[in-house]
N, C-alpha and C positions, 0 to 999 in steps of 0.2 A: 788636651784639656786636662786640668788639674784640678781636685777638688778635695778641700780638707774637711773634716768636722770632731768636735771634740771629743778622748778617750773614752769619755766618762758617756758619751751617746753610742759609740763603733762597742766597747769593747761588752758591753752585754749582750750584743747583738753575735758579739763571735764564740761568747760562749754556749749561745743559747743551741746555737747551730752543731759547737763540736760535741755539746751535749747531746744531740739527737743524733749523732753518730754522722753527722757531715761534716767535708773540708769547705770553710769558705775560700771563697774562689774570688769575687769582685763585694765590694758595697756600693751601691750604689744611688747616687741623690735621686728624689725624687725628679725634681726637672728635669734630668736628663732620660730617666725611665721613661716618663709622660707624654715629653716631646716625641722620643722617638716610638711609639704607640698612637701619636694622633699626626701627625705630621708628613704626609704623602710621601716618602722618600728620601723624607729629611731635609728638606729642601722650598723655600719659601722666599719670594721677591720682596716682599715688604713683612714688616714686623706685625707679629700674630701674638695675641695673649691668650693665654690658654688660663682656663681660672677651673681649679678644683673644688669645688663644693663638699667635702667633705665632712664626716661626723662630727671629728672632733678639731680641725682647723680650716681653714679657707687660706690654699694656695693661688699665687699669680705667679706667671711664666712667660716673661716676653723670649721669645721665639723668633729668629730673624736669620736668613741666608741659610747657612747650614749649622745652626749652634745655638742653644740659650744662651742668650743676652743679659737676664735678668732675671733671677727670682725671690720672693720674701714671702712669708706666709703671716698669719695671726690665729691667733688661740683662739677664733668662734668656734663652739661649736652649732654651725651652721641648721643642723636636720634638726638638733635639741629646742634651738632658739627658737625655729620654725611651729614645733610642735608645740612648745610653752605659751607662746604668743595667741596662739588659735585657744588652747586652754585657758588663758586668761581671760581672753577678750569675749569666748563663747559660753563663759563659764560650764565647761566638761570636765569633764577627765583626761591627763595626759593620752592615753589607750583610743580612747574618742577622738580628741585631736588628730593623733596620727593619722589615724581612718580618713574624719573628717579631708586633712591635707590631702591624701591622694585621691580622694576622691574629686574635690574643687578644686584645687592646686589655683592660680591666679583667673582662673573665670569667676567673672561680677556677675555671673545669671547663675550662681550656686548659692545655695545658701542665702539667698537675699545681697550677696556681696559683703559678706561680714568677713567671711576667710579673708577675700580680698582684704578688707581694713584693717584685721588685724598683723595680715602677715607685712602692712605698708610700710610702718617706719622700719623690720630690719631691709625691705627693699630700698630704702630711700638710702639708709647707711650703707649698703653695697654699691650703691653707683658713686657715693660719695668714698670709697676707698678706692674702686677701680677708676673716677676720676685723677686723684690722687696718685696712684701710681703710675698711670700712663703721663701725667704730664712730668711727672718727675725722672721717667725715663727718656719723655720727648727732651728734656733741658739737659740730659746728663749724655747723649748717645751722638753727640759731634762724632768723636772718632770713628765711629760707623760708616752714618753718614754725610754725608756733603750739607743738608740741613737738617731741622729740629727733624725727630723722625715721629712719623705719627701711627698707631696703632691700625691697621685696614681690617682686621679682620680678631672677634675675641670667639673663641670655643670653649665650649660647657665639658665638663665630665665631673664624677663623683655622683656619689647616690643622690642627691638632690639637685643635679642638674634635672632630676623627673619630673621637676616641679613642672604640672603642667603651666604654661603660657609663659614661663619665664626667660627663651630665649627672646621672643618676638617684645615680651615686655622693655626689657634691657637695649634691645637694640630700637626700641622707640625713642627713650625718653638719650640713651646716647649717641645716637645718631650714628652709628659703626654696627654692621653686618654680624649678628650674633647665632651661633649656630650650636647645636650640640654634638659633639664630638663621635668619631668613630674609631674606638681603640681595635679594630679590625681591620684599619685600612691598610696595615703593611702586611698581614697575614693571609685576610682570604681575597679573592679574586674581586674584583666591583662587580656589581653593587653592593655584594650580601653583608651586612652589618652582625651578622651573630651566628653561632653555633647551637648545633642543636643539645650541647650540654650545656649552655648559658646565652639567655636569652640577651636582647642586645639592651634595653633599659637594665638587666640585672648587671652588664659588660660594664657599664660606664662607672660602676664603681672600683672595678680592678685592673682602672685603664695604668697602673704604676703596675701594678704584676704585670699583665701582659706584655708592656714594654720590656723589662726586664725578660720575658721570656724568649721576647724575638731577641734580644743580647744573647741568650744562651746558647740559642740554635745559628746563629751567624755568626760568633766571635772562632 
């Protein structure tokens, strides 16, 4: 597997590191750190999306056999929007919002269901991207396949996959098994999802380091 990306993105990244007094040794994309951090052994019979929730973009990762297949991200910042929305529509304080959010996260008996309403449309625009990108990989993934290939299974990670009721929400209204992820599954034994230096809601935001890290210790 080969994987470019432009000077002007790698080469601050190798300075930053020889500045701290290390040799870089790999760079490496996201997708591949992630998959291999959520992905049982690397190894999957039909195609999986993994989607990052992230601060300042929201990645998708189709995942298939033993290799990313596919991945693109966009510039939401996903946890911002989340918390602005609730601030708008509650008129608070961003500080409150935030609160607010983990507190209700998508339960309608919180708050009167106002969370819920506010946080709806950027929910209705994430089913309408991950709509979007799965079928654009179902039309594009012949060579794979023998036919259109269809998404079985999408997994959560990033700091606002915490949203509380957000996987069961997604996988309502899109009819595909929605789960949130375990960046532990390739490190500690099953079932235990976290360490007692980092709890496993705090994990899911450094499911790309952790991958990366089992790179470190296996290569």
């Amino acid at each position: 597997l080969v994987a470019v990306a432009p000077k002007s993105i790698i080469d601050p990244y190798n300075e930053l590191i020889k500045n701290a007094g290390f040799l870089p040794k790999v760079l490496e994309l996201e997708s591949i750190a992630s998959s291999r951090a959520l992905i049982p052994d690397l190894k999957t019979e039909k195609p999986t999306l993994i989607i990052n929730l992230g601060a300042t973009q929201i990645s998708f990762i189709i995942f298939s056999n033993e290799a990313p297949r596919f991945s693109t991200s966009i510039n939401t910042p996903f946890r911002n929007h989340l918390t602005y929305y609730i601030s708008e529509h509650m008129k608070i304080s961003m500080e409150e919002a935030e609160n607010v959010k983990r507190l209700a996260g998508l339960d309608k008996t919180k708050y009167e269901g106002e969370v819920f309403k506010a946080l709806e449309p950027i929910l209705k625009s994430l089913v309408t991207q991950i709509r979007d990108f799965a079928d654009y990989y179902s039309s594009h993934a012949q060579h794979e396949h023998a036919s259109k290939a269809k998404i079985a299974k999408i997994i959560l990670c990033g700091g606002d996959a915490n949203l509380t009721g957000i996987a069961p929400h997604l996988s309502e209204i899109l009819k595909i098994p929605v789960e949130l992820g375990n960046p532990w599954v390739n490190i500690l034994p099953s079932p235990l999802k976290e360490s007692p230096l980092m709890p496993y809601e705090k994990s899911l935001a450094f499911t790309s380091c952790l991958g990366i890290a089992i790179r470190g210790i296996t290569k």
